[in-house]
N, CA and C atoms as a LAMMPS dump frame, in Angstrom:
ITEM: TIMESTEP
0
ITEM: NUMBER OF ATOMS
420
ITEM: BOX BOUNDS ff ff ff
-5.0000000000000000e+02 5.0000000000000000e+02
-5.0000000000000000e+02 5.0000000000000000e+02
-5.0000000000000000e+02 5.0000000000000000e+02
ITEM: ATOMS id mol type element x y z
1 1 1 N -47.875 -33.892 -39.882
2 1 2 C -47.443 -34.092 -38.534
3 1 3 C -46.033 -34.665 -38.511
4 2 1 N -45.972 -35.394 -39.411
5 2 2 C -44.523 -36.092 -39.683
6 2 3 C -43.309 -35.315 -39.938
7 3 1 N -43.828 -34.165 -41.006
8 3 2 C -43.253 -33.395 -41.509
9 3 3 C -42.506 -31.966 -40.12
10 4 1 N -43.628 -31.887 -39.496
11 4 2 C -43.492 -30.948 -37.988
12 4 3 C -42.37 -31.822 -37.374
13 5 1 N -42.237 -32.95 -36.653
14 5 2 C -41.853 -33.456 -36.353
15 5 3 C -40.229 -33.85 -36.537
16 6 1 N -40.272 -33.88 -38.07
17 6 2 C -38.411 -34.077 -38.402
18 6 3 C -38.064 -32.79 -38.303
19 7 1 N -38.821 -31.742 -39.317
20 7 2 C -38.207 -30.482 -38.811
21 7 3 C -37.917 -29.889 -37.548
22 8 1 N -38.748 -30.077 -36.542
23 8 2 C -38.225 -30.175 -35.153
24 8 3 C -37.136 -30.647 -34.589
25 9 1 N -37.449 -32.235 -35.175
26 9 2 C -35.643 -33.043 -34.5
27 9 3 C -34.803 -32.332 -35.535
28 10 1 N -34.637 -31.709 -36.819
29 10 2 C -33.629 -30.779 -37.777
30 10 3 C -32.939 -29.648 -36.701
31 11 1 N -34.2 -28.991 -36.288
32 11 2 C -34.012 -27.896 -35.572
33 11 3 C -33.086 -28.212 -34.377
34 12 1 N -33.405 -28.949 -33.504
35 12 2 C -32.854 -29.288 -32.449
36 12 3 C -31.766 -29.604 -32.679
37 13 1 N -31.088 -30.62 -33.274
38 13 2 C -30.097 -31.46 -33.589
39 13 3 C -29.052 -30.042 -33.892
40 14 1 N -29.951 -29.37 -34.893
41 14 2 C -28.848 -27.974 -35.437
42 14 3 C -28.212 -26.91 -34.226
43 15 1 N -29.308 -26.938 -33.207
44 15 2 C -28.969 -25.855 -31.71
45 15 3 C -28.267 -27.113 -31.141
46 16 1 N -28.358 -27.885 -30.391
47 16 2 C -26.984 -28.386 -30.013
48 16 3 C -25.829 -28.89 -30.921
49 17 1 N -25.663 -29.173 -32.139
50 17 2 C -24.586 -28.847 -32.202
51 17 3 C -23.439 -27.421 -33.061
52 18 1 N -23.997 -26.059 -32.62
53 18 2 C -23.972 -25.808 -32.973
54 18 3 C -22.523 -25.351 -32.328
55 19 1 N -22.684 -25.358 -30.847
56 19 2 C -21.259 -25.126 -29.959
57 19 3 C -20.325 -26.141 -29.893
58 20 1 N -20.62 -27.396 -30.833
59 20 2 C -19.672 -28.144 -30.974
60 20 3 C -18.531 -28.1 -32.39
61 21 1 N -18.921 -27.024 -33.315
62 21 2 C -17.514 -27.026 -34.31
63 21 3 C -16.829 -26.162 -34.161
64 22 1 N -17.184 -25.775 -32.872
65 22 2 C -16.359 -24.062 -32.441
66 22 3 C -14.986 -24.566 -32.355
67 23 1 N -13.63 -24.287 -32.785
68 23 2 C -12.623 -24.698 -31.814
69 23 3 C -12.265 -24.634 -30.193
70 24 1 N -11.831 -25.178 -29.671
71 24 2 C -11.618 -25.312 -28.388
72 24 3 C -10.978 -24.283 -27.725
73 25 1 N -11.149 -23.415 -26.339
74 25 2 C -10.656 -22.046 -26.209
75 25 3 C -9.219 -22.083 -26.191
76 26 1 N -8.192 -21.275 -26.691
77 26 2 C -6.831 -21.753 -26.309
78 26 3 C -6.602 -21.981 -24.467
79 27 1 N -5.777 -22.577 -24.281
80 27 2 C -5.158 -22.715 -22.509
81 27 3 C -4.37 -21.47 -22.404
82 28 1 N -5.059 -21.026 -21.412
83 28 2 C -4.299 -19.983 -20.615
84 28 3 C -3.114 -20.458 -20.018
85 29 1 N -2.029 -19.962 -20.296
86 29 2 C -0.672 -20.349 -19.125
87 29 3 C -0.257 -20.467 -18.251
88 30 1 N -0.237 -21.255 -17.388
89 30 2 C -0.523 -21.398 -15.878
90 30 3 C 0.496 -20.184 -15.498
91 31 1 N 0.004 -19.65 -14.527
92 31 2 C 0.702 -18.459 -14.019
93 31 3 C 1.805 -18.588 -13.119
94 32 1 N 2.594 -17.718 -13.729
95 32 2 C 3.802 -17.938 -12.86
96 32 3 C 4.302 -16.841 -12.231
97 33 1 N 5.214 -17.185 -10.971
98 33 2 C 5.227 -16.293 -9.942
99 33 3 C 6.345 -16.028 -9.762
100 34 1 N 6.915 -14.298 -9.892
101 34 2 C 8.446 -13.743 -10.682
102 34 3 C 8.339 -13.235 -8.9
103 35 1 N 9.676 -13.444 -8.709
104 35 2 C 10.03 -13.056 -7.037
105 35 3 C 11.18 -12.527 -7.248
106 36 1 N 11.515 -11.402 -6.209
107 36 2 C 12.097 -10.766 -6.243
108 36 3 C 13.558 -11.194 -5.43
109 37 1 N 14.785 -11.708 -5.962
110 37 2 C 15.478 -12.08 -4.796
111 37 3 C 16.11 -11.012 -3.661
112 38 1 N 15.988 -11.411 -2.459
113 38 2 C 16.443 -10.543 -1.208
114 38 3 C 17.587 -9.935 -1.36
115 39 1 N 17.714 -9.136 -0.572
116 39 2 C 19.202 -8.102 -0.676
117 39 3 C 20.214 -8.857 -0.257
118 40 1 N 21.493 -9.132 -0.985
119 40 2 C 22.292 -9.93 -0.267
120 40 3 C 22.685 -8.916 0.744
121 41 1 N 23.223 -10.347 1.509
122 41 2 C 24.42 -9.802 2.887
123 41 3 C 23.979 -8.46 3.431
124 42 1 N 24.285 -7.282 3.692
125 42 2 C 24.096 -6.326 4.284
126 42 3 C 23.38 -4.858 3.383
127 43 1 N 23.078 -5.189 2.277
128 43 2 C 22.756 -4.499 1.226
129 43 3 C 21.067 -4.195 1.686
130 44 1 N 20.555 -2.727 2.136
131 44 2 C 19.633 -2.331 2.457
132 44 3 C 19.074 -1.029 1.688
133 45 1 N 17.828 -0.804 1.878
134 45 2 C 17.204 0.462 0.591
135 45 3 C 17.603 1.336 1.249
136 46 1 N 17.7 2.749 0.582
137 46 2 C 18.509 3.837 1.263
138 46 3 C 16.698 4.435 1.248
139 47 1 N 16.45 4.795 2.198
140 47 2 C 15.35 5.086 2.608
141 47 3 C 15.19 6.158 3.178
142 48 1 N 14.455 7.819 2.196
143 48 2 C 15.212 8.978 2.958
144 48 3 C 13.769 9.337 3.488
145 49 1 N 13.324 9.964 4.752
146 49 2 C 12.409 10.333 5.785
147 49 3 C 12.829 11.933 6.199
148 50 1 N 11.776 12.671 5.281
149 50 2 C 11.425 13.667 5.758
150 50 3 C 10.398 14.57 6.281
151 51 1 N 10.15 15.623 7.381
152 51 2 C 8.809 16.203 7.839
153 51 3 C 8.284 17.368 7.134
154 52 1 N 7.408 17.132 6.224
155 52 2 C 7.335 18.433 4.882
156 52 3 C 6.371 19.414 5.816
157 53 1 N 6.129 19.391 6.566
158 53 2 C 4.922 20.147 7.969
159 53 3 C 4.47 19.21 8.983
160 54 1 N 4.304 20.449 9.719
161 54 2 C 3.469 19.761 11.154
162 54 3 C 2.736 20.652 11.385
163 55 1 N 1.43 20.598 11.168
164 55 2 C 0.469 21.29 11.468
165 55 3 C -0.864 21.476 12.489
166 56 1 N -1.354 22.593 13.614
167 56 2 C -2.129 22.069 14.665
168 56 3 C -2.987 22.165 13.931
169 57 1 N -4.46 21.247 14.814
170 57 2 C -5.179 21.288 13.719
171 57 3 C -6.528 21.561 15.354
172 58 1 N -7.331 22.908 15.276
173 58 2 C -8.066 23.017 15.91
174 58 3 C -9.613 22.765 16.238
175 59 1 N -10.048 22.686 16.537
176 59 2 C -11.876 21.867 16.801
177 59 3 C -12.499 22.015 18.047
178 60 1 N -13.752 22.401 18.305
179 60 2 C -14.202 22.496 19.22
180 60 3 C -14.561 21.401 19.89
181 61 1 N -14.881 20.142 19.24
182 61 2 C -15.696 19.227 19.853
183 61 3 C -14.527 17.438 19.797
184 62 1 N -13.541 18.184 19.236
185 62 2 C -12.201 17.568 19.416
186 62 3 C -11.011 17.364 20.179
187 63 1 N -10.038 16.659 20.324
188 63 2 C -8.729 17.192 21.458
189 63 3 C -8.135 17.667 20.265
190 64 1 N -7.315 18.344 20.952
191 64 2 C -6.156 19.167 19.622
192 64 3 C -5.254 17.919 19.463
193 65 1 N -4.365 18.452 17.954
194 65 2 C -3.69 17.174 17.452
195 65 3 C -3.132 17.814 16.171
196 66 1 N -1.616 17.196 15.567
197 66 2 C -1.149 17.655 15.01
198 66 3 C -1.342 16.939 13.812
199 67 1 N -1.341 17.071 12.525
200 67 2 C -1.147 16.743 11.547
201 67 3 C 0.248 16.684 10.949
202 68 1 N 0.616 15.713 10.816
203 68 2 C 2.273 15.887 10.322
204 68 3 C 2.613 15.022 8.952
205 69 1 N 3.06 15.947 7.781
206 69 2 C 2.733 15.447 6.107
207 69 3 C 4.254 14.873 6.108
208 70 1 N 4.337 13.778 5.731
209 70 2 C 5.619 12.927 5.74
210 70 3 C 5.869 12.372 4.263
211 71 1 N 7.496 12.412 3.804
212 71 2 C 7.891 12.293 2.526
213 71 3 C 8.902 11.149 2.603
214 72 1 N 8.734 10.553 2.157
215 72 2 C 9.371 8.797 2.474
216 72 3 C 9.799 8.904 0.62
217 73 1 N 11.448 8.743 0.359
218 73 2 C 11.746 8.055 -0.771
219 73 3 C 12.973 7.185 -0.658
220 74 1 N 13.19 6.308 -1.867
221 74 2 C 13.26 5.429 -1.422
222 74 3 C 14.496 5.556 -2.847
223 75 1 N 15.891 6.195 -2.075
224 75 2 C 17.306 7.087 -3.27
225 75 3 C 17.621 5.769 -3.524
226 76 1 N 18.106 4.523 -2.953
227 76 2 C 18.654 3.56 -3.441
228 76 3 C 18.141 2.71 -4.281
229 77 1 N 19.013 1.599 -4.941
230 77 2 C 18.803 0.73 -5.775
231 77 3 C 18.311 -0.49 -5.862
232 78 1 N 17.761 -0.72 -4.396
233 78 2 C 17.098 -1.711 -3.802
234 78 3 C 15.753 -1.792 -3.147
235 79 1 N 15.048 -2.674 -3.536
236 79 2 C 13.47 -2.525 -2.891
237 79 3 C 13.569 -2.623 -1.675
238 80 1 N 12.78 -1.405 -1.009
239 80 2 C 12.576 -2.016 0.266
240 80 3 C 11.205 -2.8 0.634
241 81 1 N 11.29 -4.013 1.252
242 81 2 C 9.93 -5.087 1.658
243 81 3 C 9.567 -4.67 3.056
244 82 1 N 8.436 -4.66 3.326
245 82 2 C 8.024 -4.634 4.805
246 82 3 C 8.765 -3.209 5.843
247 83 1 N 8.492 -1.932 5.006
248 83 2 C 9.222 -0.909 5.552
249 83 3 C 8.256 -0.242 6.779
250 84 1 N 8.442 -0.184 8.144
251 84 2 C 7.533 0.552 8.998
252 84 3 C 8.574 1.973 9.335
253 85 1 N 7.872 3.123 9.258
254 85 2 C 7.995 4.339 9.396
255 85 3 C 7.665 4.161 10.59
256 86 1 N 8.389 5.012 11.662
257 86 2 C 8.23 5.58 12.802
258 86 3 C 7.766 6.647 13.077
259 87 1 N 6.892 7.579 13.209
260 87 2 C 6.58 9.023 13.003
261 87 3 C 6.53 9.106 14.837
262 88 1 N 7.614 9.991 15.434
263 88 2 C 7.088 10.038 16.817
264 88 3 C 7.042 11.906 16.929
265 89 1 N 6.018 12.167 18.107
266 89 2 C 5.849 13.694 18.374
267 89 3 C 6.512 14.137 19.967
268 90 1 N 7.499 14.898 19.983
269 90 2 C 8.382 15.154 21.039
270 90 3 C 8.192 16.187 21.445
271 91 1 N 7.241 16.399 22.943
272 91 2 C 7.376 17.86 23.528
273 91 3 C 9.016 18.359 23.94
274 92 1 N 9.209 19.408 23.6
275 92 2 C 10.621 19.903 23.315
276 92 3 C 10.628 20.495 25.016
277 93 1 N 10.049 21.454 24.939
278 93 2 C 10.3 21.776 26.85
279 93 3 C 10.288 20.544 27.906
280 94 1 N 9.561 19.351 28.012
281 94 2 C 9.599 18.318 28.838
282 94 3 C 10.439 16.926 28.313
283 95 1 N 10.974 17.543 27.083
284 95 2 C 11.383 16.657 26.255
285 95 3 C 11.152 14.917 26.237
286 96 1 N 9.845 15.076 26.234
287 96 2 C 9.274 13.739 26.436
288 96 3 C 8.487 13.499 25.518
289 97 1 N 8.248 11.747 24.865
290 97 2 C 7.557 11.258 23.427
291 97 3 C 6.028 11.605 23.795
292 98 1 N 4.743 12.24 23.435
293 98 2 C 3.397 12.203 23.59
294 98 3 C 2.788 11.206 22.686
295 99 1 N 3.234 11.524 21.403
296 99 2 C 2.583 10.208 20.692
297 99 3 C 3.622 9.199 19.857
298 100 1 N 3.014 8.187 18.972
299 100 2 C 4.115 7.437 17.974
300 100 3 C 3.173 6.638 17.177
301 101 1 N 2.885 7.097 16.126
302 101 2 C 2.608 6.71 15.042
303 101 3 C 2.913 5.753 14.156
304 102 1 N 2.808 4.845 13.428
305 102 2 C 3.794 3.957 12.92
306 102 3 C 2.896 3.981 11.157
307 103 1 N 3.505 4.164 10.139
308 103 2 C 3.052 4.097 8.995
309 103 3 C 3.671 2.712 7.81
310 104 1 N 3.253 1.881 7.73
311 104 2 C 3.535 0.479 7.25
312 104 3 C 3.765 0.665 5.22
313 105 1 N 4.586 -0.284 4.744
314 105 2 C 4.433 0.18 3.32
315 105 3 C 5.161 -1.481 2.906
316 106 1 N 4.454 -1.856 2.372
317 106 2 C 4.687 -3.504 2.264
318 106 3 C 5.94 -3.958 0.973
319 107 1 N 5.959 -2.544 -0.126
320 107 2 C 6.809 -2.783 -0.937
321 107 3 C 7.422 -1.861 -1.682
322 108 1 N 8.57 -0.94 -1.124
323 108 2 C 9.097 0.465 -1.509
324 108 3 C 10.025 -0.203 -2.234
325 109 1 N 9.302 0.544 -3.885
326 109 2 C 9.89 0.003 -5.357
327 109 3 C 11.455 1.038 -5.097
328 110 1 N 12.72 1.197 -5.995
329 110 2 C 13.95 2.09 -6.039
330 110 3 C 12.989 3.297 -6.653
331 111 1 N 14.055 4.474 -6.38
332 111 2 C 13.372 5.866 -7.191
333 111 3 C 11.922 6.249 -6.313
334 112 1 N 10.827 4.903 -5.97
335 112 2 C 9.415 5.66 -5.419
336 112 3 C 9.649 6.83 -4.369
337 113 1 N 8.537 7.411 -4.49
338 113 2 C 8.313 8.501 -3.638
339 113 3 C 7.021 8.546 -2.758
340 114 1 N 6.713 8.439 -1.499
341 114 2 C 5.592 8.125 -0.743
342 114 3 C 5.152 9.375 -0.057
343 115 1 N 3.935 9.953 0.103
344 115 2 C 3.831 10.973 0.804
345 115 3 C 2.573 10.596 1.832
346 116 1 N 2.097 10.873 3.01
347 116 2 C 1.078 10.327 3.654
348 116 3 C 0.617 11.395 5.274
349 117 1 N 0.167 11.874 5.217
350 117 2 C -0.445 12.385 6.767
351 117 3 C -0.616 11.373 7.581
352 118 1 N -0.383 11.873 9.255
353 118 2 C 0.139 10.897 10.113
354 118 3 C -0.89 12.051 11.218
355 119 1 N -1.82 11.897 11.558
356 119 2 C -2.348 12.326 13
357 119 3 C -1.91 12.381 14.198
358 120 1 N -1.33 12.884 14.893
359 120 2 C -0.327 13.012 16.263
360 120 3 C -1.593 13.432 17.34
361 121 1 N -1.463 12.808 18.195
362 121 2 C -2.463 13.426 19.52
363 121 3 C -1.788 13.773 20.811
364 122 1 N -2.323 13.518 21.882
365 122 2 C -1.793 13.652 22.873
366 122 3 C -1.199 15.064 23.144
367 123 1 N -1.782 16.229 22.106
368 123 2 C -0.898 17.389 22.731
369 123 3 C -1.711 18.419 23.083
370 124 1 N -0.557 19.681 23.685
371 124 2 C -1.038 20.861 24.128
372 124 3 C -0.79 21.989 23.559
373 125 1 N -1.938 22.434 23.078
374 125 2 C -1.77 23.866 21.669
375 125 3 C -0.956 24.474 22.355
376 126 1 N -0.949 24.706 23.949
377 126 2 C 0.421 25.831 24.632
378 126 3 C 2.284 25.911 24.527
379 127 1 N 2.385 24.416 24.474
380 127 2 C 3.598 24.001 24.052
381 127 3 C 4.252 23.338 22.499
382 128 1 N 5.441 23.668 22.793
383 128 2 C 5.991 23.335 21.425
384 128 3 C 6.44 22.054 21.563
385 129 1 N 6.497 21.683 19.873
386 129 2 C 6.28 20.05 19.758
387 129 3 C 7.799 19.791 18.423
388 130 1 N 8.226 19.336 18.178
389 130 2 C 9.012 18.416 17.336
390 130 3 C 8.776 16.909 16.672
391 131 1 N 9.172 16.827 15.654
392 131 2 C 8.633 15.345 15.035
393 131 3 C 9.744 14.597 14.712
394 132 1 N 9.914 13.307 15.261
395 132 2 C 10.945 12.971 14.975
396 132 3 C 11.071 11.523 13.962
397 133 1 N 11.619 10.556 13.145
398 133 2 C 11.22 9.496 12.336
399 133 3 C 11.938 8.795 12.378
400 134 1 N 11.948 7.644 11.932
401 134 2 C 12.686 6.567 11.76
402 134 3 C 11.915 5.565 11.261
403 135 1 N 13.027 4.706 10.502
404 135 2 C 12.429 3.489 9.549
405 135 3 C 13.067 1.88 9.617
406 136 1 N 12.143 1.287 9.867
407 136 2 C 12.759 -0.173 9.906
408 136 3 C 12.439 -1.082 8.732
409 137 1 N 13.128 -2.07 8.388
410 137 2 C 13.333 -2.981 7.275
411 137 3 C 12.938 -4.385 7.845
412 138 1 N 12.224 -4.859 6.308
413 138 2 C 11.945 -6.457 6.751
414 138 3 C 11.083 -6.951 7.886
415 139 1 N 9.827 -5.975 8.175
416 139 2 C 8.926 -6.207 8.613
417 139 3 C 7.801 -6.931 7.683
418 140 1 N 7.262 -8.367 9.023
419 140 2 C 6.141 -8.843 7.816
420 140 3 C 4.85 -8.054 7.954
């Protein structure tokens, strides 16, 4: 019984310490946070906006509505931060805006290239439509 007994406290003694001659995990490096400094003075991304199609898109149990595939790059040497795309749809005979879309992009790297469909509503399969864009900077 004696004999049960130490070998038991052997046993035990051996499972806890068995996670104690482990070395200690190395420290991870507290993380550090690389920021990008802002564009000086008047220095902005050259930000080129083009309409690669506009397409109707028909349905029975739908309103009609255009699909319009948009190509956003971004030629200059500077990031653009907080870029909102304007995507607006212009009836050309009443020459008046029907819809305006807005497509958001929080961090246009130099060189990227963005492509994205933009849903347009508000129209009439009878008349003709135009798409027109624009882009603003330094939106949060």
């Amino acid at each position: 019984m004696r004999r049960t007994a130490i070998l038991l406290l052997l046993i035990l003694t051996a499972a806890c310490a068995a996670g104690c001659s482990a070395p200690p995990p190395e420290e991870s490096p507290a993380p550090t946070t690389a920021a990008t400094p802002a564009p000086a003075g008047s220095e902005e991304p050259d930000i080129v906006v083009t309409v690669a199609s506009l397409t109707p898109r028909y349905s029975p149990d739908r309103p009609f509505v255009f699909t319009a595939r948009i190509k956003a790059e971004n030629q200059g040497a500077i990031e653009g931060r907080g870029v909102v795309i304007t995507v607006t749809l212009i009836d050309e005979e009443a020459n008046r805006i029907t819809d305006t879309k807005n497509q958001y992009i929080e961090r246009f790297m130099p060189g990227d290239t963005k492509i994205f469909d933009i849903t347009l509503t508000n129209a009439d399969p009878a008349r003709t439509y135009r798409v027109e864009t624009g882009v603003i900077f330094n939106r949060p």
